[in-house]
N, C-alpha and C positions, 0 to 999 in steps of 0.2 A: 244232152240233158242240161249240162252246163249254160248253153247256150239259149236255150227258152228260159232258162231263171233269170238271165242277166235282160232276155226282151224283155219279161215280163215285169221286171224293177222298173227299168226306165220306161215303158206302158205309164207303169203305177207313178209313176214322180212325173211325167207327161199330164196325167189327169189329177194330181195333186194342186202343182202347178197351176194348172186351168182353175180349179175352185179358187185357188187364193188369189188368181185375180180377179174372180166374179168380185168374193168378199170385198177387194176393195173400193166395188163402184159404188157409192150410196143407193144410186135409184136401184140396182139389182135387191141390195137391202131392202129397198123399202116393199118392192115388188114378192118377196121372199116371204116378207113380213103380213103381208096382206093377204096371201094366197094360205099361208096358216092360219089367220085369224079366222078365214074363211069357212075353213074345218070346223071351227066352233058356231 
């Protein structure tokens, strides 16, 4: 049991990780930015 908690954290900061580097590339931004405006 212990041991699927401790996968399952580092999974979760694995894909944490991943977004905040998307965040940092502008064009991801802009690309982000566009595909919501799209919705409206």
């Amino acid at each position: 049991m212990r041991i699927s908690t401790f996968l399952f954290s580092i999974a979760a900061l694995v894909a944490l990780a991943g977004v905040f580097l998307m965040y940092t590339r502008p064009a991801f931004m802009v690309m982000l930015a566009e595909q919501l405006w799209a919705c409206f």
